[in-house]
N, C-alpha and C positions, 0 to 999 in steps of 0.2 A: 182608934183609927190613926193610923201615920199621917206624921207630918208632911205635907206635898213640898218635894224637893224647890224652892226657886232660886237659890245663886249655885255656882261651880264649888264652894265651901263647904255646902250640906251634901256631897255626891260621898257614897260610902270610899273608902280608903284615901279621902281628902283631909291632910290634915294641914296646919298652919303651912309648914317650910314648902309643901307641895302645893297650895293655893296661890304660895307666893311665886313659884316657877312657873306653873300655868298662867299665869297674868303678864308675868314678864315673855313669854313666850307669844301672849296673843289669844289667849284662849280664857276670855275675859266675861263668857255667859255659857247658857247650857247650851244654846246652840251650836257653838263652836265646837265644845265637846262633842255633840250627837254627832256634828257633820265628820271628825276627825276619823284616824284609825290607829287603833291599838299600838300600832310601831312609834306614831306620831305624837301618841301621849308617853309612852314609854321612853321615847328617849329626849322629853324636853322637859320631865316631871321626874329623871331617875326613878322609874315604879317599873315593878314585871308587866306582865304582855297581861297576866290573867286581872293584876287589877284594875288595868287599865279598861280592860272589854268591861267589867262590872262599873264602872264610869261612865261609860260610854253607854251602856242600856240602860243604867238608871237613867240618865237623861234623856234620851231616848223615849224611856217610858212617863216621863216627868212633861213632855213636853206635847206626848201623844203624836209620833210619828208614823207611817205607816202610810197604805196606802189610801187614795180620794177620785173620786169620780172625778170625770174627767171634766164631767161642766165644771166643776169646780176649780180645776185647774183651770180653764180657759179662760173663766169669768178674769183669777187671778191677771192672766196675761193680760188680757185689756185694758189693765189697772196700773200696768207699768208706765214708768217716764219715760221721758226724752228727752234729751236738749239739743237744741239747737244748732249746727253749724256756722250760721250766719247766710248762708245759702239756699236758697229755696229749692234749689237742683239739685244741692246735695242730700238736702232735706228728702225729699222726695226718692233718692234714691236707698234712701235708709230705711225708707216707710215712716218718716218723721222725727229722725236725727238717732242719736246714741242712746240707746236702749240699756235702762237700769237691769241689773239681774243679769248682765252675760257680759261677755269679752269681747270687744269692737278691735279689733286688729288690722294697721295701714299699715304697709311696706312700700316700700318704693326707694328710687336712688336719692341722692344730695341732691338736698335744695328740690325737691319732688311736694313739699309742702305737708310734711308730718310731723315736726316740730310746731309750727305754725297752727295747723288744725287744733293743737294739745292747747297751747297759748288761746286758741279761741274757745274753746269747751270752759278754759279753767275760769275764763270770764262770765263767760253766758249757763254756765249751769249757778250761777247765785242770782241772778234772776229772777222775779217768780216767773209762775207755770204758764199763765199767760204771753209770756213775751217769751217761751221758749227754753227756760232755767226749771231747777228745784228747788230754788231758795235753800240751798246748800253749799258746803265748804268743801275744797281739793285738795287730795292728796298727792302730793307729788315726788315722785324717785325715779331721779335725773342717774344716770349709769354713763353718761357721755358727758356731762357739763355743757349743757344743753339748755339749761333754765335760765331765762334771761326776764328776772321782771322788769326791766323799762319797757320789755318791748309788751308783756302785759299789760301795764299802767299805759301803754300807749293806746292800748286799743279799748283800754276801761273809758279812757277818756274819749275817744272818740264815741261812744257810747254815751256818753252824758253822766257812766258812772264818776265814782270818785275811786280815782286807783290807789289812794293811800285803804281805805277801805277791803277796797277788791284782793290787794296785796293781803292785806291782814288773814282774810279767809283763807288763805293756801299754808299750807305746812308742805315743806321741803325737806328730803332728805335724799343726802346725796351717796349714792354707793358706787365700793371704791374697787369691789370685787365681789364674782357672781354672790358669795358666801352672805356678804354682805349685805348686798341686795335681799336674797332671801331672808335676812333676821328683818330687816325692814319691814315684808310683807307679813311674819309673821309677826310682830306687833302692830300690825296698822287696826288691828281688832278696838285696841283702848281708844286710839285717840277717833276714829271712825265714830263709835260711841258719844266721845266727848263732844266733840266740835261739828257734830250735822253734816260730817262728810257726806258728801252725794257722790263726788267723780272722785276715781281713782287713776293717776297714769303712772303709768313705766315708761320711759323714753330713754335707753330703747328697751325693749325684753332680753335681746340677745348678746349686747355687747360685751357683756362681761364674760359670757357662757363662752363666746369664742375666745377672748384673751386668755382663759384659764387654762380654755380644756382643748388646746391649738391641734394639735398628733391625731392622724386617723387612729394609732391607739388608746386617745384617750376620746373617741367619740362616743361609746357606747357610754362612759360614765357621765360625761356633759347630757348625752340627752335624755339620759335616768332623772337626774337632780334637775334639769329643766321643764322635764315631766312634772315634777314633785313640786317645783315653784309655781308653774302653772294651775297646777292643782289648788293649790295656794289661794290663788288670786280667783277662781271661780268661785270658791268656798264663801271669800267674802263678798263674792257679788250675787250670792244665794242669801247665804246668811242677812247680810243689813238690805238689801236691795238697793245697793248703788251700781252706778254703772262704770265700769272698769276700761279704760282707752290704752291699746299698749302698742307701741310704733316697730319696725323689727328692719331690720336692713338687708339686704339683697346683693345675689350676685349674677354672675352671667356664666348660664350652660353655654361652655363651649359646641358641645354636642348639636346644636340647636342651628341650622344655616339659614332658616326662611323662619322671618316673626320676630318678634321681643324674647331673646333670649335670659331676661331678667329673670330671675325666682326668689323667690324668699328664701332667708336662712332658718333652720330650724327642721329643716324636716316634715316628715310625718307627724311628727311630734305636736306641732303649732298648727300644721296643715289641717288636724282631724281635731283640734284644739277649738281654737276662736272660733263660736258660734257663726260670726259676721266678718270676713275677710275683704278688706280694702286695698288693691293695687294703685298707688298714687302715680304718675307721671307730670314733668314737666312737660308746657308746652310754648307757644310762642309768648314773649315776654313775660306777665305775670300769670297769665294763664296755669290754670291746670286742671287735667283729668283724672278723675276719679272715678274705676271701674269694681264693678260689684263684683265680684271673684266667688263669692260663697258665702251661702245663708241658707239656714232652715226656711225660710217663710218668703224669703224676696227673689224676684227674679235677677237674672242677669242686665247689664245695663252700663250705661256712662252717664256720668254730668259734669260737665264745663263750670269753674268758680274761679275765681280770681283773689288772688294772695295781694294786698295793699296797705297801706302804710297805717287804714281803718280796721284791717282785719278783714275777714274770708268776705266776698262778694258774691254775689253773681254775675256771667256774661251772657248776656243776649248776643253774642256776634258770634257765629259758629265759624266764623274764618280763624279763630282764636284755637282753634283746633288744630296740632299739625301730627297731619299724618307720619 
């Protein structure tokens, strides 16, 4: 009887120097391998296409993939987390905060409070379950220079955590260009593993994608490899079941004479992407809204929260709303 495959070492055409590329590339269990494609191990393992597909079904078959009733699935979904916003309102319009296993996507203009949200997750998801957390560690890739742990440690402490602690659980990594970014994501596989990641953010997704790739002629190649990064980050919120927060920036249709002429950047691309799509807006003082834009499962909708010096609140005062 054959030995039943269990690390990415034992897959046929896996030898030392290619065990050692796949690890360093992110691809650090069989599942990662199952979930990949042939292009993807071919060119981050130097191997042809054909031994790569023979990788890929071993594990595959190693790991007994296939299809599952659907109660079964569903039971699954019931089973996922959530953490917390700090808002009840906003909670609520999440169907009970950020959901592990998918891609939670807020856009919105400056100072629209999608920084701030990121800062609040990377607190309240170490938590336990009860109070709203995973009792998990965050992953963080800042693409704007956008990480600011005092202002974490600020709101750990308003919490009654200890921010030297809270700090400790976050790994940061800062990328300096799209390319870069993407090697990021493709190692977040080890340390994910290591350190009981739960939240994954990107802040933003797209800033580097527009500095690189500026030219309508180079749009069609930005939102190949944006495709391809995205893909990325769903894989590993399939694979570990964490939940993945990515922030994206906006611009304004001219086109557009009556209504919020704001839109996300990114396209189609992100638009048919992010399972759960968030429009952030400023509003009067710290106020802000938050409108449900797109979701398999949630309706459409608003909630009113407030951005302070504690971290995301609630407002009861609907005059905090400006049209």
């Amino acid at each position: 009887m054959a030995k039943k495959i269990t690390t990415v070492a034992e897959l046929p055409g896996v030898g030392e120097k290619t065990a050692k590329k796949l690890q360093d590339a992110g691809y650090v269990d069989l599942m990662a391998i199952a979930a990949a494609s042939p292009k993807e191990l071919g060119e981050c393992a130097s191997i042809g296409e054909a031994t790569a597909i023979k990788m890929i079904k071993a594990a595959r078959e190693a790991l007994d993939i296939g299809f599952e009733n659907a109660a079964v699935v569903y039971e699954r979904i019931q089973n996922l987390g959530r953490i917390s916003t700090g808002s009840k309102a906003f909670d609520k319009l999440l169907g009970g905060g950020i959901e592990t296993g998918s891609v939670t996507e807020c856009y919105g203009a400056f100072s629209s409070g999608k920084s701030q949200l990121g800062f609040q997750l990377a607190v309240n998801v170490q938590k336990p379950v009860e109070q709203g957390g995973l009792e998990g560690g965050v992953l963080f890739i800042d693409t704007e220079n956008t990480f600011r742990p005092e202002r974490i440690a600020q709101i750990a402490e308003a919490q009654g955590l200890n921010p030297h602690e809270v700090l400790k659980n976050i790994t940061v990594g800062r990328a300096y260009n799209s390319d870069h970014q993407m090697i990021l994501v493709e190692k977040a596989g080890e340390i994910i593993k290591e350190k009981n990641i739960k939240l994954l953010i990107v802040d933003s997704i797209t800033s580097a994608f527009r500095s690189d790739y500026s030219g309508r002629g180079e749009l069609s190649t930005r939102q190949q490899k944006l495709n391809r990064h995205l893909h990325a980050l769903q894989r590993l919120a399939d694979v570990y079941n964490i939940a993945v927060y990515i922030t994206n920036q906006v611009m304004s249709n001219p086109a557009i004479l009556f209504g919020d002429p704001t839109r996300a950047i990114g396209g189609h691309v992100i638009g048919h992407f992010a399972q759960t799509r968030i429009y952030l807006r400023k509003s009067k003082g710290n106020a802000r809204v938050a409108r449900m834009v797109d979701s398999p499962t949630l309706p459409e909708g608003e909630a009113v929260f407030l951005v302070t010096t504690e971290g995301l609140k609630d407002s009861d005062n609907y005059e905090d709303i400006e049209e």
